[in-house]
Short mmCIF file of the C-alpha atoms (twelve columns), coordinates in Angstrom:
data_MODEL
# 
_entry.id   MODEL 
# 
loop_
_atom_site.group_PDB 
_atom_site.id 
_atom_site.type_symbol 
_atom_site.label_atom_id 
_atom_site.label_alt_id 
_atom_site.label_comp_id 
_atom_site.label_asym_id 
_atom_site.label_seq_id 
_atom_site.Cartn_x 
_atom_site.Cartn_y 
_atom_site.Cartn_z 
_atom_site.pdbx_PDB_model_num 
ATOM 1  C CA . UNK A 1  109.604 88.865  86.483  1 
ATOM 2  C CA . UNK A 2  113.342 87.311  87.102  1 
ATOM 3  C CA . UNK A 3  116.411 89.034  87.191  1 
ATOM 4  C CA . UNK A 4  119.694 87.722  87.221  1 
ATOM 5  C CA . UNK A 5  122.376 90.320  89.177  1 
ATOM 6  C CA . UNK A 6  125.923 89.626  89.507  1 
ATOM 7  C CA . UNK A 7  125.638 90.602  93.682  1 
ATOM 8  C CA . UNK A 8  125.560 88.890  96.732  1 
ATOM 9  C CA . UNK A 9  121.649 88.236  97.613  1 
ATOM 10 C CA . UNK A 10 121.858 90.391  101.074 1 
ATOM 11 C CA . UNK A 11 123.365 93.235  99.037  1 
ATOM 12 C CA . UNK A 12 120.738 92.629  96.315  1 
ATOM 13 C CA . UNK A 13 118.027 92.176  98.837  1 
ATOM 14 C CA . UNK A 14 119.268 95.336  100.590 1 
ATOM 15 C CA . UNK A 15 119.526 97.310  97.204  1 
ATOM 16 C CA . UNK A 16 115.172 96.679  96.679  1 
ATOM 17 C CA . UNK A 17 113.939 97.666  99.938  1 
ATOM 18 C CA . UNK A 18 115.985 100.060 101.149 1 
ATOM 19 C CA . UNK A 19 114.136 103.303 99.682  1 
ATOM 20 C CA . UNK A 20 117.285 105.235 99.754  1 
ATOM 21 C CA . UNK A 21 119.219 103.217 97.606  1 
ATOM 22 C CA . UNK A 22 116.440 101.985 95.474  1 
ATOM 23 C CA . UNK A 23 115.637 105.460 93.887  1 
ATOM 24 C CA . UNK A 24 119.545 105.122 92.766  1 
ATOM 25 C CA . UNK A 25 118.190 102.808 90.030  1 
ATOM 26 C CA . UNK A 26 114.517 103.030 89.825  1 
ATOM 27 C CA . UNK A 27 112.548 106.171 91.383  1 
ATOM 28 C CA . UNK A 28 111.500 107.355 94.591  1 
ATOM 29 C CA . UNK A 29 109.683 105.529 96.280  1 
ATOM 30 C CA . UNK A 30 107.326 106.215 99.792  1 
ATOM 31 C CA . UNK A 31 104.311 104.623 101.169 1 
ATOM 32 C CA . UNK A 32 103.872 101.982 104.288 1 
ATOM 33 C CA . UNK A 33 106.914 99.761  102.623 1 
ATOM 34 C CA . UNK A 34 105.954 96.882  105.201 1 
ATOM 35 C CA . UNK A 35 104.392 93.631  104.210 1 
ATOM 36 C CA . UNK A 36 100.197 94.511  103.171 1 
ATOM 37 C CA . UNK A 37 101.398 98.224  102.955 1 
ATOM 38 C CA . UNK A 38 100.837 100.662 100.037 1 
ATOM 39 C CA . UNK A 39 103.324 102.532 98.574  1 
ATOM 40 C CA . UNK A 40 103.668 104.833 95.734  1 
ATOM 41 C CA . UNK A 41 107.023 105.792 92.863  1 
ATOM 42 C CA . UNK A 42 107.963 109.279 92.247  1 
ATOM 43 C CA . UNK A 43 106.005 109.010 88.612  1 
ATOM 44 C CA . UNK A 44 102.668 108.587 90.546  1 
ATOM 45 C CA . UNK A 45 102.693 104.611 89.881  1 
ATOM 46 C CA . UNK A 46 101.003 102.746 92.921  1 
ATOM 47 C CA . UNK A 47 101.524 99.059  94.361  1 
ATOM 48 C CA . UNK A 48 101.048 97.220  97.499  1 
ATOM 49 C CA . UNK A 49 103.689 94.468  99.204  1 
ATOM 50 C CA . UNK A 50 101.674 91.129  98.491  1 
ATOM 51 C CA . UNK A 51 104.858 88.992  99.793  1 
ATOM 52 C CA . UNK A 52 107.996 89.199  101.448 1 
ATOM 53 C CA . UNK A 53 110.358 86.421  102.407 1 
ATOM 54 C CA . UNK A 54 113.797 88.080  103.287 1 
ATOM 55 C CA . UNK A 55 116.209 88.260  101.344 1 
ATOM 56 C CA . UNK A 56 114.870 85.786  98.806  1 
ATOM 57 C CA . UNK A 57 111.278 86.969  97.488  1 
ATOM 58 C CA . UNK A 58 109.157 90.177  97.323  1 
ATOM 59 C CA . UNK A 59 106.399 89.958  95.705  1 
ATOM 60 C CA . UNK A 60 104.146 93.184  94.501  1 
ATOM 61 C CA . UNK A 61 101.054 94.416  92.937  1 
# 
């Protein structure tokens, strides 16, 4: 999926994988949020970090 975001890409970047502000806009989110870890959104839906390339692609399951 691409989205387009009127933002600089560090704020964007920071706005997706910082948990605190990503639950502003999506859900809560908690698991091992590092590259290979597992995490898990408040609504019980689960994923794992396949990809990370700061601050220009995350990739998940």
């Amino acid at each position: 999926m691409r989205r387009r975001y009127d933002a600089q890409i560090e704020d964007l970047w920071d706005a997706i994988t910082r948990p605190a502000r990503l639950r502003r806009w999506l859900q809560p989110v908690t698991g091992d949020l590092r590259l290979g870890g597992k995490f898990e959104l408040g609504s019980g839906e689960r994923g794992q970090i396949l990809g990370c390339e700061p601050p220009r692609m995350l990739k998940l399951s």
